[in-house]
C-alpha positions as CSV (number, residue, x, y, z in Angstrom):
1,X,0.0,0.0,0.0
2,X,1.3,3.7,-0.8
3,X,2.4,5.3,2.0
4,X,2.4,2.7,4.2
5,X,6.1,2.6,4.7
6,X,5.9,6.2,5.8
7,X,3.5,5.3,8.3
8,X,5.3,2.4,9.7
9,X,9.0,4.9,9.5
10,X,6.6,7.5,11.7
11,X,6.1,4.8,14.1
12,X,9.2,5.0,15.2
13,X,9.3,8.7,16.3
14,X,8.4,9.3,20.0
15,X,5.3,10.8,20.9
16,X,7.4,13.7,22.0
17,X,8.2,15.2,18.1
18,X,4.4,15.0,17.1
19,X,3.4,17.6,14.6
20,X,1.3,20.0,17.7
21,X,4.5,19.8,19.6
22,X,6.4,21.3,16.8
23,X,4.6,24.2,16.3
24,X,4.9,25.6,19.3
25,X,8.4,25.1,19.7
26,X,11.7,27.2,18.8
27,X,13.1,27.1,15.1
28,X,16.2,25.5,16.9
29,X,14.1,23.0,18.8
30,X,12.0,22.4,15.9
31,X,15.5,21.5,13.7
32,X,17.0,19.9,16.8
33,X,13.3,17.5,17.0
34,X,14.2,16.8,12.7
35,X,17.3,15.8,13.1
36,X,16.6,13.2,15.7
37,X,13.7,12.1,13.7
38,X,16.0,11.8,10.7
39,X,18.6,9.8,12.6
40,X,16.0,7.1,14.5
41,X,14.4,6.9,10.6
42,X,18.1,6.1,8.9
43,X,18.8,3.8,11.7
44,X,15.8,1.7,11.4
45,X,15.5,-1.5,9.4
46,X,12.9,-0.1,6.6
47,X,15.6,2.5,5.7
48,X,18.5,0.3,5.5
49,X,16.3,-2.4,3.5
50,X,15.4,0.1,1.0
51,X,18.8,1.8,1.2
52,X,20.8,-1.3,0.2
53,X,18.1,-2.1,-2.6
54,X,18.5,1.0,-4.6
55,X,22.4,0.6,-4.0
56,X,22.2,-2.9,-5.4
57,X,19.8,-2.0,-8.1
58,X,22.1,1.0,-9.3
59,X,24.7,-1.6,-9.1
60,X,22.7,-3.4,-11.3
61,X,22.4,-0.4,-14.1
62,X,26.1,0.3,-14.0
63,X,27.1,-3.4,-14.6
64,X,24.4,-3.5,-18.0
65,X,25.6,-0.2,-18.9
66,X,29.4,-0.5,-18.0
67,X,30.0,-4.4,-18.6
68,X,32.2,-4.0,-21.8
69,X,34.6,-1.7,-19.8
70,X,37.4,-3.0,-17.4
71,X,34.6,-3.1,-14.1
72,X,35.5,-3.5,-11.1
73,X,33.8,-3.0,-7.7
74,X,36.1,0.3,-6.9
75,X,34.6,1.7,-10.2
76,X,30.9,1.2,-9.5
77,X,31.0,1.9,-5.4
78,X,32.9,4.9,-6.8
79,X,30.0,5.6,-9.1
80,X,27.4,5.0,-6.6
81,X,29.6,7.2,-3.4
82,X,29.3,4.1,-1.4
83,X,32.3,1.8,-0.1
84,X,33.7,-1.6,-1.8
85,X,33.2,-3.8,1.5
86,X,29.0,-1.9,1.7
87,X,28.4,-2.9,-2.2
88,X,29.9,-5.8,-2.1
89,X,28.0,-7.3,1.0
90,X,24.6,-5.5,-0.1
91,X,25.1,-7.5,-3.5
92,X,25.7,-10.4,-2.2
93,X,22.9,-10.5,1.0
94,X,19.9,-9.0,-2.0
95,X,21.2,-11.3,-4.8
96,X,22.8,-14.0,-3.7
97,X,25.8,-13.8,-5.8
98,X,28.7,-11.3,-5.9
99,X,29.1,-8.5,-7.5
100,X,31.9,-9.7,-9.8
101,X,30.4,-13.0,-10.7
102,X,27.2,-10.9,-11.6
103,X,29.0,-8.9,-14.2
104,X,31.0,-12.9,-15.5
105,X,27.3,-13.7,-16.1
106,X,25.7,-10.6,-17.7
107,X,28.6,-11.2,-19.8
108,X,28.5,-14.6,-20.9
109,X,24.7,-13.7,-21.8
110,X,25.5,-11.3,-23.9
111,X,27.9,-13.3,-25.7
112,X,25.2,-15.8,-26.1
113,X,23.5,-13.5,-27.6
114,X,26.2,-12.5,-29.9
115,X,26.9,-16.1,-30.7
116,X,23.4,-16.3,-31.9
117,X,23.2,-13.2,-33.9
118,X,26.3,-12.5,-36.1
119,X,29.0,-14.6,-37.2
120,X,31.8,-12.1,-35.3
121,X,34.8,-14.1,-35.0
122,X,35.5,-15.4,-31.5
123,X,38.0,-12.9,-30.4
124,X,35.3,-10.0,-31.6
125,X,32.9,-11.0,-29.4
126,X,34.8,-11.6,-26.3
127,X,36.2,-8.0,-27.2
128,X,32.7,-6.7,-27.2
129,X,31.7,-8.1,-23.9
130,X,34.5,-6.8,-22.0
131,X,36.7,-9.5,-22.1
132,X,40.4,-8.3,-23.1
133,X,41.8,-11.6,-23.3
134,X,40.1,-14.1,-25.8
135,X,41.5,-17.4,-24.7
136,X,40.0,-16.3,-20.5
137,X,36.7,-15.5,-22.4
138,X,36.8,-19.1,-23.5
139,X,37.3,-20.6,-20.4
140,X,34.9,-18.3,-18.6
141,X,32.2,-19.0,-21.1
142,X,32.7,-22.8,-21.0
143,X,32.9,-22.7,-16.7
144,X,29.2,-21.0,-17.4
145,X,27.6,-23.0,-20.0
146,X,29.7,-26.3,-20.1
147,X,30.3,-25.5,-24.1
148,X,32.7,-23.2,-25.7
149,X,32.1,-20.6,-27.4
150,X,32.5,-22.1,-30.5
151,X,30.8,-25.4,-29.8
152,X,27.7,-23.1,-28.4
153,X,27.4,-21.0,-31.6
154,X,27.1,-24.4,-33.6
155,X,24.7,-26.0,-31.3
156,X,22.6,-22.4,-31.2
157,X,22.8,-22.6,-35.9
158,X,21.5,-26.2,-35.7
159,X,18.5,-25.1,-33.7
160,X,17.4,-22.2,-35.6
């Protein structure tokens, strides 16, 4: 429900910051009162929940927009102002992979993809997927799918 989560996030101010209370107080009291509501709403678990999600989804964008670039987690915590050691363990708690072997996988798919769509010579599409170094593309791709990338791109021809 809308709105809801502001609700619940009001919940956890004391009865002593309630709006009547406010307007009869000081302009110092009155920033003194917002601040502590602003702290006691940052520390609660709602805030940190939703916090870590939009962290993980920006993640998320910067890998799909990023993933043919040399990416690493410096680059996008960099990117998204937060530290390694907080996007790395967001990532991992939301997603249940890291942040690294998230970007191998977006990868890989996109080479599939590739594979299936052109007839770019190996070390093209490896290139064009971020990887700088065709012959780790082919091991990565085979770890991931159990074919290379060769071997997939014939198996994919046959099928269509």
């Amino acid at each position: 429900m809308p709105g809801s989560h502001l609700a619940e996030s009001w919940n956890i101010v004391s009865d002593s910051t309630s709006p009547a209370l406010l307007q009869f107080s000081s302009v110092e009291m009155q920033l003194e009162m917002l601040l502590s509501v602003i702290n006691q709403l940052r520390e609660s678990p709602l805030y940190r929940q939703r916090s870590k999600s939009r962290f993980v989804s920006e993640a998320v964008d910067y890998i799909e927009n990023h993933y043919r670039e040399n990416v690493t987690i410096e680059r996008i915590s960099s990117a998204l102002f937060i530290s390694g050691t907080y996007l790395s363990q967001s990532f991992k708690s939301m997603m249940g992979t890291s942040v690294m072997q998230y970007l191998i996988s977006y990868r890989v798919e996109r080479a599939k993809q590739l594979l299936e769509e052109t007839d770019h010579m190996i070390y093209y599409v490896a290139e064009q997927v971020g990887f700088r170094d065709v012959r780790h593309f082919s091991k990565t791709f085979k770890r991931c799918t159990g074919l290379t990338p060769m071997e997939y791109r014939r198996g994919r021809k046959r099928k269509t």
